[in-house]
Short mmCIF file of the C-alpha atoms (twelve columns), coordinates in Angstrom:
data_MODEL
# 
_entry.id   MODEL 
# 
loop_
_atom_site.group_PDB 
_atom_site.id 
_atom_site.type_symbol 
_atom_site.label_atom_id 
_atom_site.label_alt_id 
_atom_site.label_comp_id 
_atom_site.label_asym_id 
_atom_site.label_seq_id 
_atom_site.Cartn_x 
_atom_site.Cartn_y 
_atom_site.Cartn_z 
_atom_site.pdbx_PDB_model_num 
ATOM 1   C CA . UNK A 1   14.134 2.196   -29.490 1 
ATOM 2   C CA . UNK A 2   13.697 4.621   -26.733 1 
ATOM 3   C CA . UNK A 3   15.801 4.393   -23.715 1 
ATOM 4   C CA . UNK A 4   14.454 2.179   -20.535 1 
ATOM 5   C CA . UNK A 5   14.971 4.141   -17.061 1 
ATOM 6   C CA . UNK A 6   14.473 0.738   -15.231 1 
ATOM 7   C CA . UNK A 7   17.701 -1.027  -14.453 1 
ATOM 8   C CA . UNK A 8   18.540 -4.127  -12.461 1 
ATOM 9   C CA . UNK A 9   18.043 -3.861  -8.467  1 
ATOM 10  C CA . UNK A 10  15.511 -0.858  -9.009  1 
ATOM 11  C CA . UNK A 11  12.435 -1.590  -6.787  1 
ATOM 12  C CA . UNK A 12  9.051  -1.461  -9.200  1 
ATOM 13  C CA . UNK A 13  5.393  -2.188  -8.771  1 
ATOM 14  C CA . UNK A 14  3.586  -3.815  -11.409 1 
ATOM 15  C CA . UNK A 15  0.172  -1.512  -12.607 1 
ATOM 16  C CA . UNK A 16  -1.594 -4.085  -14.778 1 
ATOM 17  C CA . UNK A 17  -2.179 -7.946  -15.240 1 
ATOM 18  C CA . UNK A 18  -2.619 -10.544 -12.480 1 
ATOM 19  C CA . UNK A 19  -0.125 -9.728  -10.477 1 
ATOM 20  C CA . UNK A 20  -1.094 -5.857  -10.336 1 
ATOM 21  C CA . UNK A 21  -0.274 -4.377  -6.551  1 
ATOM 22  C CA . UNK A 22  2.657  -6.521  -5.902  1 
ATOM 23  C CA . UNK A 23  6.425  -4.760  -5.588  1 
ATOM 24  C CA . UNK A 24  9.601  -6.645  -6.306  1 
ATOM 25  C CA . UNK A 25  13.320 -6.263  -7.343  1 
ATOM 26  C CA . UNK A 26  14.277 -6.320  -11.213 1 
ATOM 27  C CA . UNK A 27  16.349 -9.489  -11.628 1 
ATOM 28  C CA . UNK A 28  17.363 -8.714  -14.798 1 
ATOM 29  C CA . UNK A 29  16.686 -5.808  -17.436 1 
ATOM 30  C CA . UNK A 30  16.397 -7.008  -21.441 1 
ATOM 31  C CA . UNK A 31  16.710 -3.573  -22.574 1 
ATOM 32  C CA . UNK A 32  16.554 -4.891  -26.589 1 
ATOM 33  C CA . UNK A 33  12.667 -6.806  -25.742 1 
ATOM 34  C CA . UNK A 34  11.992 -4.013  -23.675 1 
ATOM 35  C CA . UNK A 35  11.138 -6.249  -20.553 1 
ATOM 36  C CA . UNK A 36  12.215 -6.562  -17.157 1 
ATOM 37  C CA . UNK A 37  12.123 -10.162 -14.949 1 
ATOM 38  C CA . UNK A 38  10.830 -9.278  -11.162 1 
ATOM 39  C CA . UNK A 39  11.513 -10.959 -7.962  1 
ATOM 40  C CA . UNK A 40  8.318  -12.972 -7.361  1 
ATOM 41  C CA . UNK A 41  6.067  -11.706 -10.239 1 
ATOM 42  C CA . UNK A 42  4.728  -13.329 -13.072 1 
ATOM 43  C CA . UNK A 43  5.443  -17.147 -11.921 1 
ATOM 44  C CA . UNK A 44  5.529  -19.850 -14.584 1 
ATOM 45  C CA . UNK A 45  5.568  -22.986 -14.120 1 
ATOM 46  C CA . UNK A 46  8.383  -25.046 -15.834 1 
ATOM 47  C CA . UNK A 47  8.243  -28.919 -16.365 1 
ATOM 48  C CA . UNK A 48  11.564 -29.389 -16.450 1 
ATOM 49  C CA . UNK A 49  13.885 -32.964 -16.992 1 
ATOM 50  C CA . UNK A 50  16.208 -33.872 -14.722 1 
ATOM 51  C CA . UNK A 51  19.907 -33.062 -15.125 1 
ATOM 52  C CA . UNK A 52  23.020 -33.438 -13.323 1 
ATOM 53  C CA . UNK A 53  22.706 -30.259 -11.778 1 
ATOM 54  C CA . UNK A 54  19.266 -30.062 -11.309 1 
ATOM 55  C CA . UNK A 55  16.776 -31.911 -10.053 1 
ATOM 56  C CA . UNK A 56  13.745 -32.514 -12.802 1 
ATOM 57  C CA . UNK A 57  9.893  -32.256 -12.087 1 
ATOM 58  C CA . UNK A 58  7.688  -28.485 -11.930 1 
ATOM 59  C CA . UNK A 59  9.674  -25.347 -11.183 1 
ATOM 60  C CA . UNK A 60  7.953  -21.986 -10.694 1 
ATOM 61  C CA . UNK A 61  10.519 -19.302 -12.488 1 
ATOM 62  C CA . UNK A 62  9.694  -15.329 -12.872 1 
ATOM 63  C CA . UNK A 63  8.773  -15.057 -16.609 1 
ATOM 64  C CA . UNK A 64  9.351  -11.402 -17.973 1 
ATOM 65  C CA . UNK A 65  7.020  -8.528  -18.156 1 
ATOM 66  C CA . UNK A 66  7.114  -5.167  -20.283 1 
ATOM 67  C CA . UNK A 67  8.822  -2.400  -19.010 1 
ATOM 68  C CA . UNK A 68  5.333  -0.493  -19.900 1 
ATOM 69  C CA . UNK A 69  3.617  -2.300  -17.027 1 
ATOM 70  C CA . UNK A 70  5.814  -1.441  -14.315 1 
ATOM 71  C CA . UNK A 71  7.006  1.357   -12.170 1 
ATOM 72  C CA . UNK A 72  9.281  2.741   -10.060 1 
ATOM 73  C CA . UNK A 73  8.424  2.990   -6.139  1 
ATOM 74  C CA . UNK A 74  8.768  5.448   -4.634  1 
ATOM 75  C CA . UNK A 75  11.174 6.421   -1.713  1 
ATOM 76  C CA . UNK A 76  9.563  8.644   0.006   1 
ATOM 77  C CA . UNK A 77  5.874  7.493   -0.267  1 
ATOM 78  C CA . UNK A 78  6.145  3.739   -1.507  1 
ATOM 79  C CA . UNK A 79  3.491  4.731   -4.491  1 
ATOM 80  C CA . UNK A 80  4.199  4.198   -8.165  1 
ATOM 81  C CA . UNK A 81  6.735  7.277   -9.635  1 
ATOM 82  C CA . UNK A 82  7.103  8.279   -12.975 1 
ATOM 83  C CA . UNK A 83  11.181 8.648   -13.738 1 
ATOM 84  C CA . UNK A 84  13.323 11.850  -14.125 1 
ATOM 85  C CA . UNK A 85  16.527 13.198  -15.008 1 
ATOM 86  C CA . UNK A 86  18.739 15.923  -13.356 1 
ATOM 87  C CA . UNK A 87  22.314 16.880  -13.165 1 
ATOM 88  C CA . UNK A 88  23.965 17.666  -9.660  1 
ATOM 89  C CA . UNK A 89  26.350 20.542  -8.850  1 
ATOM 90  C CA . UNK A 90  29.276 18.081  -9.465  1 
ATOM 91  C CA . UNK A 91  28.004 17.610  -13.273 1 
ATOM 92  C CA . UNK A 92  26.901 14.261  -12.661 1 
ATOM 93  C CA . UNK A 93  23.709 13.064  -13.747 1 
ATOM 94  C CA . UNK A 94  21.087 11.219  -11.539 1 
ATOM 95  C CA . UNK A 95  17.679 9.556   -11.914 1 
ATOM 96  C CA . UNK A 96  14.909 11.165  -9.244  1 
ATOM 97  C CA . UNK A 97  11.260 9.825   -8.452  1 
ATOM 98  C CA . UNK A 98  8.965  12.561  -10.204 1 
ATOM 99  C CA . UNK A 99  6.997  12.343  -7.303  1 
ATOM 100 C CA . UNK A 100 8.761  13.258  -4.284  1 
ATOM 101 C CA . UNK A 101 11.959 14.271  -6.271  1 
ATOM 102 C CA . UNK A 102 13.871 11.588  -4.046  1 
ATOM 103 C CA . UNK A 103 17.130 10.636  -5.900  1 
ATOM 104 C CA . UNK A 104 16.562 7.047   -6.829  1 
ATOM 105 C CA . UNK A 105 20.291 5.708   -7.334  1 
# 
């Protein structure tokens, strides 16, 4: 499986499918499906039944998309990035936009 270099709270743009343009947060990363879940993208619409907590009827919730149809934004430019590695002077290792070469976290 290889490695995902989209974690939770990165900032993405989605490049194919319906709702291809739009930017969003990752909600949450499910590194073992290889999918991400993005603020706002990819609504589905949920009949749900009414609980104690909850009130019942249609909910829209973010389904997930594949990792393979999102990327990175980037800093600098606010375009779609491609992801790299590289290792500071203090030997610690960071994740930069290929792009601009912006340090992403």
């Amino acid at each position: 499986m290889a490695k995902m270099k989209i974690k939770k709270g990165d900032n993405v743009i989605v490049l194919t499918g319906r709702d291809k343009g739009k930017t969003g947060t990752v909600i949450k990363a499910l590194p073992t499906e290889s999918r991400v879940i993005v603020q706002g993208v990819n609504l589905a619409k949920r009949h749900t039944r009414q609980t104690a907590q909850e009130r019942g009827g249609i909910i829209e919730k973010e389904a997930s998309i594949h990792v393979s149809n999102v990327a990175h934004v980037d800093p600098k430019e606010s375009k779609s990035t491609r992801v790299g590695y590289k290792t500071l002077d203090d030997k610690s290792k960071v994740r930069i936009a290929r792009r601009s070469g912006e340090v992403i976290d």
